[in-house]
C-alpha positions in Angstrom: -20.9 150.1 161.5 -21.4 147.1 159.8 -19.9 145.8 156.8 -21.8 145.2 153.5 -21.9 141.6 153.1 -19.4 142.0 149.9 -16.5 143.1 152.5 -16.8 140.9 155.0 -13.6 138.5 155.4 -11.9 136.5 157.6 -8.3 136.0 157.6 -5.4 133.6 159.6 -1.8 134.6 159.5 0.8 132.6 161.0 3.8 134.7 162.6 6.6 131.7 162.1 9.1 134.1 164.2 6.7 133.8 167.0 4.8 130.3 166.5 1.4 132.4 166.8 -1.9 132.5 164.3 -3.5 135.5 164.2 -7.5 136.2 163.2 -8.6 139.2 161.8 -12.4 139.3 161.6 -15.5 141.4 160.5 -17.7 138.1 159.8 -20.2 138.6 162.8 -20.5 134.4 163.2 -16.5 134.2 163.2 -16.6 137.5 166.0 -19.0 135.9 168.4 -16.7 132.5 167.8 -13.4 134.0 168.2 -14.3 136.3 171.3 -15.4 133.4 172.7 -12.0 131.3 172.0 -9.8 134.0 171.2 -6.7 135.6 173.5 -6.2 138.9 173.2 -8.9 139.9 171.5 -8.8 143.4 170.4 -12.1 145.2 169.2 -11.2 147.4 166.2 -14.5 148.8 165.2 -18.3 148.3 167.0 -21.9 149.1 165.0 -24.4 151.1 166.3 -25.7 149.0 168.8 -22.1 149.3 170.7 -21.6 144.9 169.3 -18.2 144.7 168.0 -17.8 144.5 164.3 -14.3 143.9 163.8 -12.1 142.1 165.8 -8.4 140.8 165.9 -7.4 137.9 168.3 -4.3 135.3 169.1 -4.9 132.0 168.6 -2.9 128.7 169.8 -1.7 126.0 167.2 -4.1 123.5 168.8 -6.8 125.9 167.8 -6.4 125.9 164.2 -7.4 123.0 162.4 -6.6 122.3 158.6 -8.2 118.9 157.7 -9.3 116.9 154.8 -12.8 117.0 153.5 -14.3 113.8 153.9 -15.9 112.4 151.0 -18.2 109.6 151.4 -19.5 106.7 148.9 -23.0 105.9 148.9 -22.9 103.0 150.5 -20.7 105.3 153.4 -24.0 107.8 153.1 -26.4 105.2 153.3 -25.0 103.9 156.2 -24.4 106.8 158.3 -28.0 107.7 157.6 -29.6 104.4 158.9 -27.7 104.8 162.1 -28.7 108.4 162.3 -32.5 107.3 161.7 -31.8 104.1 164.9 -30.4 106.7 166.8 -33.5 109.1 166.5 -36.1 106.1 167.0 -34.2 105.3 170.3 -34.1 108.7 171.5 -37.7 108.8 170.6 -38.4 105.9 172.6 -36.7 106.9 175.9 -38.0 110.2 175.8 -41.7 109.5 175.8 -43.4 110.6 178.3 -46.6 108.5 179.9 -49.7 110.9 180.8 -50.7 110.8 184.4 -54.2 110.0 185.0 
């Protein structure tokens, strides 16, 4: 069965003694994502339809990520979104396509 939105979690341990992360899941975007990526995956519990809605799954240290946010200045914003809006004008410009007549 599903879970109510309220009980959903996701959670990463780290088994030192091993050197291994560990995902529990019953977030249905994290279970499609770690089946996906995941060794070992284990199903723990499926819905109705038979789709899994709990997982568990091994994953490497190269897999897990912990980064810091970026945080961007204006100017930094204002920047990335010119070459954002170049980038779409050129794909926009290479993808036309000429009617045959």
């Amino acid at each position: 069965m599903p879970y109510p939105r309220s009980e959903q979690e996701t959670v990463l341990t780290y088994e030192y003694e091993t050197r291994q992360w560990l995902a529990y899941s019953c977030v249905p975007a994290h279970i499609r994502k770690l089946t996906d990526i995941g060794r070992n995956v284990t199903i723990l519990d499926r819905d109705e339809s038979g789709e899994p809605s709990a997982i568990r799954a091994e994953l490497s240290s190269k897999q897990v990520r912990m980064v810091a946010e970026r945080v961007m200045t204006e100017e930094q914003r204002v920047a990335a979104a010119d070459r954002l809006r170049l980038l779409n004008v050129n794909r926009a410009k290479t993808n036309v396509v000429e009617p045959t007549g």
